[in-house]
N, CA, C and O atoms as a Tinker XYZ file with bonds, in Angstrom:
   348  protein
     1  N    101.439000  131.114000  122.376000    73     2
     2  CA   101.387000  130.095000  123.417000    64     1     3
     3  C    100.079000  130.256000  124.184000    63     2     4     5
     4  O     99.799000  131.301000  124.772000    81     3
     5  N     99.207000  129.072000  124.152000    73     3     6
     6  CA    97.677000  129.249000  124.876000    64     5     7
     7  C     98.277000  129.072000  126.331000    63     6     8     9
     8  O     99.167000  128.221000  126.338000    81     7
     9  N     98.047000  129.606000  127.475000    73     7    10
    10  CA    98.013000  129.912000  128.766000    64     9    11
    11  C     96.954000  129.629000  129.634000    63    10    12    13
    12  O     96.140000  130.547000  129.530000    81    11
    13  N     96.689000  129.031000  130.210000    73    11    14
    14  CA    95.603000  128.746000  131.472000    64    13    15
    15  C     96.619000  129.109000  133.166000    63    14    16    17
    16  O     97.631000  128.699000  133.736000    81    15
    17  N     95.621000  130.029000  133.351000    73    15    18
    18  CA    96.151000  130.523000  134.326000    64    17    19
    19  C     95.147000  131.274000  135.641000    63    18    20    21
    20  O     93.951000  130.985000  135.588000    81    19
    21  N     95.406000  131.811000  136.300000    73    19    22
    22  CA    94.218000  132.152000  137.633000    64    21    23
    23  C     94.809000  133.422000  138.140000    63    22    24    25
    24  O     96.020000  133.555000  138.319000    81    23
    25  N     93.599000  134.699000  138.451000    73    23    26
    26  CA    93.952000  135.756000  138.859000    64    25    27
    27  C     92.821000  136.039000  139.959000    63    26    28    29
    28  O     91.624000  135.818000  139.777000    81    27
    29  N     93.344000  136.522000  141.038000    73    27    30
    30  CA    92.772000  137.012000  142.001000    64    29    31
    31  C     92.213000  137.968000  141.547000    63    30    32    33
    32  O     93.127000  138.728000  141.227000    81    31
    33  N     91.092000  138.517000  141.262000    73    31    34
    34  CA    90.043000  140.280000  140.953000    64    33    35
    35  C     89.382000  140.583000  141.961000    63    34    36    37
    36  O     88.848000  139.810000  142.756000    81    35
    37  N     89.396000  142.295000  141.972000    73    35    38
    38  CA    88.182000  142.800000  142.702000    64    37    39
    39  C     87.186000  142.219000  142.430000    63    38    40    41
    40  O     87.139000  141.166000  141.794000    81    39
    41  N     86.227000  142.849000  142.893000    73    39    42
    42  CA    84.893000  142.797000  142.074000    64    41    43
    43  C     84.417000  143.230000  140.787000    63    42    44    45
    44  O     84.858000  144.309000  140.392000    81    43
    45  N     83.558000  142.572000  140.007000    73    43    46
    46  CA    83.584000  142.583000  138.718000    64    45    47
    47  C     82.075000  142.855000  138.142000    63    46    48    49
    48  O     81.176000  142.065000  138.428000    81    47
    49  N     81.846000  143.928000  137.373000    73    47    50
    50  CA    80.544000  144.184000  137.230000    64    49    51
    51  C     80.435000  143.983000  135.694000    63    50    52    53
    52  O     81.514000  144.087000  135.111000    81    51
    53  N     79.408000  143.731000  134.957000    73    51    54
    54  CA    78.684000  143.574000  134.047000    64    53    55
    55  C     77.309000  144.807000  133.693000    63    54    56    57
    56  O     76.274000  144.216000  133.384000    81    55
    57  N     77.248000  145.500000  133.695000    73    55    58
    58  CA    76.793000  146.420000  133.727000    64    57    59
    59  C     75.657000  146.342000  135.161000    63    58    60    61
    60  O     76.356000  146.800000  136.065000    81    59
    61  N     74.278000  145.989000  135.773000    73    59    62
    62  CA    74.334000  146.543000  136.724000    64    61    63
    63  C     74.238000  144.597000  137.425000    63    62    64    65
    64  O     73.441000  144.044000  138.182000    81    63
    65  N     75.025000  144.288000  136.956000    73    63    66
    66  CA    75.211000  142.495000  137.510000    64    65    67
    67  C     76.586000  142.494000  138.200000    63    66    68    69
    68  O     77.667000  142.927000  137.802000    81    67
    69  N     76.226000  141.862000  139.393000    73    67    70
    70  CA    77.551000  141.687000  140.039000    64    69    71
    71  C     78.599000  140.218000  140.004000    63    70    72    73
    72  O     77.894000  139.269000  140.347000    81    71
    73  N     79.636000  139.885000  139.785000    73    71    74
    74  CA    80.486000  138.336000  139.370000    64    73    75
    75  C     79.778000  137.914000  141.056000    63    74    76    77
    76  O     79.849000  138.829000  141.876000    81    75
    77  N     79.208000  136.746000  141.472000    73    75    78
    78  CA    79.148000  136.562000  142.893000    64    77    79
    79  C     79.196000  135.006000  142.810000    63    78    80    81
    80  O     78.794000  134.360000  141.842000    81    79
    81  N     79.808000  134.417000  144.096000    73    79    82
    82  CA    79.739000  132.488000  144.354000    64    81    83
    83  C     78.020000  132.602000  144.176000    63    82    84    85
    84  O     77.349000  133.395000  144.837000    81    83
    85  N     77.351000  131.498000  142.988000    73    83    86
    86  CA    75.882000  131.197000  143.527000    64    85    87
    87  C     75.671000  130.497000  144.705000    63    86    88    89
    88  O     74.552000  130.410000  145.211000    81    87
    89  N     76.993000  129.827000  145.334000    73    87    90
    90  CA    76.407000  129.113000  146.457000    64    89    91
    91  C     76.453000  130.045000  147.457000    63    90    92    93
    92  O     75.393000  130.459000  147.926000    81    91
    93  N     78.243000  130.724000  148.142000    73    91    94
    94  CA    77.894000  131.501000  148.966000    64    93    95
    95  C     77.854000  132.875000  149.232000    63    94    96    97
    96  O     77.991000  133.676000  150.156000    81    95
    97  N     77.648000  132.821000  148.220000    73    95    98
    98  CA    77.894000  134.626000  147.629000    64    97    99
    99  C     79.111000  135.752000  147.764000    63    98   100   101
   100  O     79.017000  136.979000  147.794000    81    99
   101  N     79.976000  135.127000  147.817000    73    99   102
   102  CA    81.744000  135.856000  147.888000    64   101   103
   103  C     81.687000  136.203000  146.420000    63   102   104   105
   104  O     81.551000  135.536000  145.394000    81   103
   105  N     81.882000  137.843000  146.765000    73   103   106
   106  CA    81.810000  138.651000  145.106000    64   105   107
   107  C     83.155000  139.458000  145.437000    63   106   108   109
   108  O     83.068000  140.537000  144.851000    81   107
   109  N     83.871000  139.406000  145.855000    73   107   110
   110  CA    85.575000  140.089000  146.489000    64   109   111
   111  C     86.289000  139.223000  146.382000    63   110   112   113
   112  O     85.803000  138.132000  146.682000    81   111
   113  N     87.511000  139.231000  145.996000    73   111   114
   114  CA    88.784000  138.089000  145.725000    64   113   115
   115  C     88.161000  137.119000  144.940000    63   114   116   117
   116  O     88.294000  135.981000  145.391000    81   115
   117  N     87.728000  137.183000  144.235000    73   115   118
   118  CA    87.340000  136.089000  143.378000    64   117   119
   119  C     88.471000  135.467000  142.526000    63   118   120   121
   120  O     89.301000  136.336000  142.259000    81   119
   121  N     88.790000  134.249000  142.005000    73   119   122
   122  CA    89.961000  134.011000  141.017000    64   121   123
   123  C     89.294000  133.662000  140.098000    63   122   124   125
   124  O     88.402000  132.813000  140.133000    81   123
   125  N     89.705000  134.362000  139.059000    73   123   126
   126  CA    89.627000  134.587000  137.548000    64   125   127
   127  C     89.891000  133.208000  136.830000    63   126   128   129
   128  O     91.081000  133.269000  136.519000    81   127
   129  N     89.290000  131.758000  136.327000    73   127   130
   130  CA    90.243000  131.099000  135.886000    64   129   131
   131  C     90.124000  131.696000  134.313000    63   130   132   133
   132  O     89.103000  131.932000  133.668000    81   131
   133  N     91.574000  131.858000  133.923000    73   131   134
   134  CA    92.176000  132.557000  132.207000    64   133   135
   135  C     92.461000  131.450000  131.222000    63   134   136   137
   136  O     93.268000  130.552000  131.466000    81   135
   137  N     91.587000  131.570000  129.800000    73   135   138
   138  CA    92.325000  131.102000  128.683000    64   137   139
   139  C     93.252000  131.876000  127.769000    63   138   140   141
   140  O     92.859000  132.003000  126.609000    81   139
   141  N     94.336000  132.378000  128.073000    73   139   142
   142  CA    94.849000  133.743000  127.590000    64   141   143
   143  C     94.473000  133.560000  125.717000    63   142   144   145
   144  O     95.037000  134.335000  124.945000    81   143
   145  N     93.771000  132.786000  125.322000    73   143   146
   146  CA    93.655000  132.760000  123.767000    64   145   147
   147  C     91.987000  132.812000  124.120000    63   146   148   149
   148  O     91.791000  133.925000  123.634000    81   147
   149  N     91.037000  132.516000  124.476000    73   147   150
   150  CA    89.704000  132.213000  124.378000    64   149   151
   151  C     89.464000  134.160000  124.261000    63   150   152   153
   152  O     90.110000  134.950000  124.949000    81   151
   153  N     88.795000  134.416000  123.615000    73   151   154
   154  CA    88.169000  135.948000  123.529000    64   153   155
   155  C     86.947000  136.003000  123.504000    63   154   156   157
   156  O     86.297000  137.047000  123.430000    81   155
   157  N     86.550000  135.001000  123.555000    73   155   158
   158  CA    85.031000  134.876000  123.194000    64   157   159
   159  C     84.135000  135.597000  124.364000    63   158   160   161
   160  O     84.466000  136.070000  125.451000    81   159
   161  N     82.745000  135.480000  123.638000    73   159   162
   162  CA    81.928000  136.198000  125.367000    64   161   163
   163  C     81.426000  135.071000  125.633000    63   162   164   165
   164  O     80.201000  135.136000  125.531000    81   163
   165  N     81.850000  133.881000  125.979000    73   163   166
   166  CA    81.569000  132.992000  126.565000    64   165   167
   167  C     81.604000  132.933000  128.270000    63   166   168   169
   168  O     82.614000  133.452000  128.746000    81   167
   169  N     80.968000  132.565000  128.912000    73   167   170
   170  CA    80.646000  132.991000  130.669000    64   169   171
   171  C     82.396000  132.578000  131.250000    63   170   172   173
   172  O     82.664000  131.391000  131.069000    81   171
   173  N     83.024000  133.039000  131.605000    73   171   174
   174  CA    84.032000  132.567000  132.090000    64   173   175
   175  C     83.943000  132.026000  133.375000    63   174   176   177
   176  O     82.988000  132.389000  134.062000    81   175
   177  N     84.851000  131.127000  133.897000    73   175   178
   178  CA    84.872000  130.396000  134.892000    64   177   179
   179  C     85.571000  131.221000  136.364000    63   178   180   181
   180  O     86.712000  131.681000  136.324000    81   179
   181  N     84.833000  131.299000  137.422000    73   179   182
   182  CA    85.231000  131.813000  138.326000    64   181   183
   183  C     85.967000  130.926000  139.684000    63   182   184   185
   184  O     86.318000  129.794000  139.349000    81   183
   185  N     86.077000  131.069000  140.274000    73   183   186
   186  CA    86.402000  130.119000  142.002000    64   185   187
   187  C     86.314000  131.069000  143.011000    63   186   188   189
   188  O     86.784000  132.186000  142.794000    81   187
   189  N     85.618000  130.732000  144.434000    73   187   190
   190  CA    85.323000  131.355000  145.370000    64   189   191
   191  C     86.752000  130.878000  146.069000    63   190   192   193
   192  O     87.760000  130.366000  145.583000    81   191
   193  N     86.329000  131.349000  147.695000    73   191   194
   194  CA    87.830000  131.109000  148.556000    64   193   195
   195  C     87.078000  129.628000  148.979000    63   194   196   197
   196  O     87.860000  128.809000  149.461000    81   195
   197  N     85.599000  129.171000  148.850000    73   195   198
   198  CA    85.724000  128.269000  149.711000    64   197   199
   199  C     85.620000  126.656000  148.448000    63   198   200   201
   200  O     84.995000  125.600000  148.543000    81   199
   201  N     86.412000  127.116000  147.546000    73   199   202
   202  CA    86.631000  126.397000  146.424000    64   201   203
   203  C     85.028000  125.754000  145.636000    63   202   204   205
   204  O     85.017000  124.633000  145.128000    81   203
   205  N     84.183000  126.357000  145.643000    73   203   206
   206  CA    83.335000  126.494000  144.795000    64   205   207
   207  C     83.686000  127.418000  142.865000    63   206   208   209
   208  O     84.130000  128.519000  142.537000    81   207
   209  N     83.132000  126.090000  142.016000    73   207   210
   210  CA    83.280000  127.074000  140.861000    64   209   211
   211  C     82.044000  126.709000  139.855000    63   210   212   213
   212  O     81.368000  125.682000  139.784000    81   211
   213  N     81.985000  128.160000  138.956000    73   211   214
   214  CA    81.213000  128.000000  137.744000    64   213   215
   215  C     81.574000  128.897000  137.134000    63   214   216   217
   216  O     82.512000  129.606000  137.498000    81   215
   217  N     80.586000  129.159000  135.538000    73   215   218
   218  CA    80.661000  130.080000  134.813000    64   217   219
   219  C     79.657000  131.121000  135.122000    63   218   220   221
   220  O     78.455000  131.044000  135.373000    81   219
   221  N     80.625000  132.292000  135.019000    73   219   222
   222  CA    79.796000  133.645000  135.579000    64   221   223
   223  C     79.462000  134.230000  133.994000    63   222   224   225
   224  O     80.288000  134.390000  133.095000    81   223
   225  N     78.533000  134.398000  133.963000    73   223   226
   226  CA    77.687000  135.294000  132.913000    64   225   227
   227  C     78.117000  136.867000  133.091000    63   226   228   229
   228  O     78.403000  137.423000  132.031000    81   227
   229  N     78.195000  137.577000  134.149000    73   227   230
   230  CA    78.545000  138.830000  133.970000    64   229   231
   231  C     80.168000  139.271000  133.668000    63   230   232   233
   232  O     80.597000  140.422000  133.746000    81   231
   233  N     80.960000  138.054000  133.303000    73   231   234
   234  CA    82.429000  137.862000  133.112000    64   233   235
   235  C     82.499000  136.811000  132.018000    63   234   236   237
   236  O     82.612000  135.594000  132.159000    81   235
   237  N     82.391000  137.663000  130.678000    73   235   238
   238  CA    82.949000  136.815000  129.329000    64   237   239
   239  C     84.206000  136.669000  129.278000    63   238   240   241
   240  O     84.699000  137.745000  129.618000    81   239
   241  N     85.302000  135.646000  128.949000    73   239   242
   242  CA    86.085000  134.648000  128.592000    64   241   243
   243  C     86.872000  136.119000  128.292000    63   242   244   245
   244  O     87.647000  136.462000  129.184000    81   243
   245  N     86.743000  137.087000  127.039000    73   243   246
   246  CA    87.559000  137.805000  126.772000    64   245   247
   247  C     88.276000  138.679000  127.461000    63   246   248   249
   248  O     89.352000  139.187000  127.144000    81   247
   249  N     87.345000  138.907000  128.861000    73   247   250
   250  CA    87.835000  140.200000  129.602000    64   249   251
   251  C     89.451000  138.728000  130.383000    63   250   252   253
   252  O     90.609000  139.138000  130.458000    81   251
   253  N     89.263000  137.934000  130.612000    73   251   254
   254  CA    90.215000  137.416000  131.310000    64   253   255
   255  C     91.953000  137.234000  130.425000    63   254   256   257
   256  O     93.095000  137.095000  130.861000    81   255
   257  N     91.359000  137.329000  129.015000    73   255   258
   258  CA    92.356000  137.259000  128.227000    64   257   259
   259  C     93.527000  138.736000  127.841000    63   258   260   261
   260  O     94.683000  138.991000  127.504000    81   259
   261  N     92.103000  139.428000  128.221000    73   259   262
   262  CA    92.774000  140.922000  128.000000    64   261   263
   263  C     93.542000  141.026000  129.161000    63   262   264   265
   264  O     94.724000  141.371000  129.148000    81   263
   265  N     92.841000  140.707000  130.272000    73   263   266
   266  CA    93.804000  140.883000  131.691000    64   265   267
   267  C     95.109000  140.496000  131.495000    63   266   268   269
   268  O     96.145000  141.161000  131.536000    81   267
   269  N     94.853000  138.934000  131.201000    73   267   270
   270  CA    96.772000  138.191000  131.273000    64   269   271
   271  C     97.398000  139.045000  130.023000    63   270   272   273
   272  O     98.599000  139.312000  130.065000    81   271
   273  N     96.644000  139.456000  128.968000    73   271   274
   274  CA    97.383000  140.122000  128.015000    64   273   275
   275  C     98.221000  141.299000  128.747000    63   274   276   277
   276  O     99.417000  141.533000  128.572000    81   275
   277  N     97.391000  141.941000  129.546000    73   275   278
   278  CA    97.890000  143.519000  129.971000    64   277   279
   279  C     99.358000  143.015000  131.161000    63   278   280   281
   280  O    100.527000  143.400000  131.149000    81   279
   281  N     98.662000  142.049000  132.068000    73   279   282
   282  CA    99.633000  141.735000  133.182000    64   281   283
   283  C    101.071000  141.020000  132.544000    63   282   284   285
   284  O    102.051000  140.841000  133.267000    81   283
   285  N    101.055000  140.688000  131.274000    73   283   286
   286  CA   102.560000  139.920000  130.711000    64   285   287
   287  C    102.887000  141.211000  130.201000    63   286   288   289
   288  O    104.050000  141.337000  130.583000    81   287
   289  N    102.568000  142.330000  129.529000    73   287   290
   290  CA   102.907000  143.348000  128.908000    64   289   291
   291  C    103.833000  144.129000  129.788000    63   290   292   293
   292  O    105.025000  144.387000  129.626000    81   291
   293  N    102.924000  144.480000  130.859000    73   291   294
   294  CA   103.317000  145.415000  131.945000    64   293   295
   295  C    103.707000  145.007000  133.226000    63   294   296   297
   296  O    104.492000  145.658000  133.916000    81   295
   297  N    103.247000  144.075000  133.529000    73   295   298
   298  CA   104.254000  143.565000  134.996000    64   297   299
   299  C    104.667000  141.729000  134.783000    63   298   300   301
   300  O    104.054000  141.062000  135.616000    81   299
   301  N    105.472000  140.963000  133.939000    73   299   302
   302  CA   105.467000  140.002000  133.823000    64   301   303
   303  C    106.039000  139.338000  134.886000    63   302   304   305
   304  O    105.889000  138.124000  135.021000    81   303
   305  N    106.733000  140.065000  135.717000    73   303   306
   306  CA   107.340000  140.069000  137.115000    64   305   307
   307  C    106.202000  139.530000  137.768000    63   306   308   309
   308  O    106.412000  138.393000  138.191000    81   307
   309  N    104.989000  140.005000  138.002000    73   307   310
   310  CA   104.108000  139.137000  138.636000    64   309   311
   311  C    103.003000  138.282000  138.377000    63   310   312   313
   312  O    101.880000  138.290000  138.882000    81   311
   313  N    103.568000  137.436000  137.384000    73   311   314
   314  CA   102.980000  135.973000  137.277000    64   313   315
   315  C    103.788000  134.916000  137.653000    63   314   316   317
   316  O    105.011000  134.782000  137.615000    81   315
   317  N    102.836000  134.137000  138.050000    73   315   318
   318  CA   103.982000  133.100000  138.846000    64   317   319
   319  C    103.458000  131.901000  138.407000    63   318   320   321
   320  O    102.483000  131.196000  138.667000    81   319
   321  N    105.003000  131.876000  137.193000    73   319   322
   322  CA   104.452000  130.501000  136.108000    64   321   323
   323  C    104.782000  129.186000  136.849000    63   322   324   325
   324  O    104.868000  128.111000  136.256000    81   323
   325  N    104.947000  129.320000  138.069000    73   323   326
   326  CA   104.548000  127.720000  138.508000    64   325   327
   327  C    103.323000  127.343000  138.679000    63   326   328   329
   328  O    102.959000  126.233000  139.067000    81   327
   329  N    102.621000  128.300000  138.380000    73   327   330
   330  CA   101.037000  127.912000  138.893000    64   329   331
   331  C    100.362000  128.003000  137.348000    63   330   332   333
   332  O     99.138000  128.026000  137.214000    81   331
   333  N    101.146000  128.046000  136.365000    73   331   334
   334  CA   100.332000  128.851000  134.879000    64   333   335
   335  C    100.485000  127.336000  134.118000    63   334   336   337
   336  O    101.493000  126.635000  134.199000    81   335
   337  N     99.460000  127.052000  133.489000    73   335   338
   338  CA    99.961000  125.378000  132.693000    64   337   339
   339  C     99.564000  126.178000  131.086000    63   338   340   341
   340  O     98.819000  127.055000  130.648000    81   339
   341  N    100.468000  125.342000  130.671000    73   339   342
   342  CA   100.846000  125.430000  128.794000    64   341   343
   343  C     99.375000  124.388000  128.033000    63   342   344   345
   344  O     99.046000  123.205000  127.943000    81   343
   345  N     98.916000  125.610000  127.665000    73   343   346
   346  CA    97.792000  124.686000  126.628000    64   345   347
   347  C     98.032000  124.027000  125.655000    63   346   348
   348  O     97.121000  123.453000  125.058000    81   347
């Protein structure tokens, strides 16, 4: 089942690149948007708090897939599929 879904993350590094808003630079609480099937290193899509979004280059597509992979494995208790849409 493909999954699109959104996770709140720390901060997220790329080796010495930081995930940050280009507009206002909020690199803390960032939401993750997830293709739980996309693995690719394609730039994944981020959102700030002040609803700004793009694709972040230091956050490929796969790391977001591994996430929802790990978070349904081990805590499926906290996803909250009213907010998760069916691809």
């Amino acid at each position: 089942m493909n999954v699109i879904a959104e996770l709140r993350v720390p901060p997220l590094y790329r080796g010495d690149r930081q995930a940050a808003c280009p507009v206002c630079g909020q690199f803390d609480e960032l939401t993750l948007i997830i293709d739980s099937e996309d693995a690719s290193e394609t730039p994944a899509f981020m959102r700030c708090d002040d609803g700004h979004q793009w694709a972040e280059p230091a956050v490929p597509r796969r790391i977001g897939a591994g996430l929802f992979a790990l978070r349904l494995r081990d805590h499926p208790e906290l996803i909250d599929w009213s907010a998760v849409q069916d691809g």
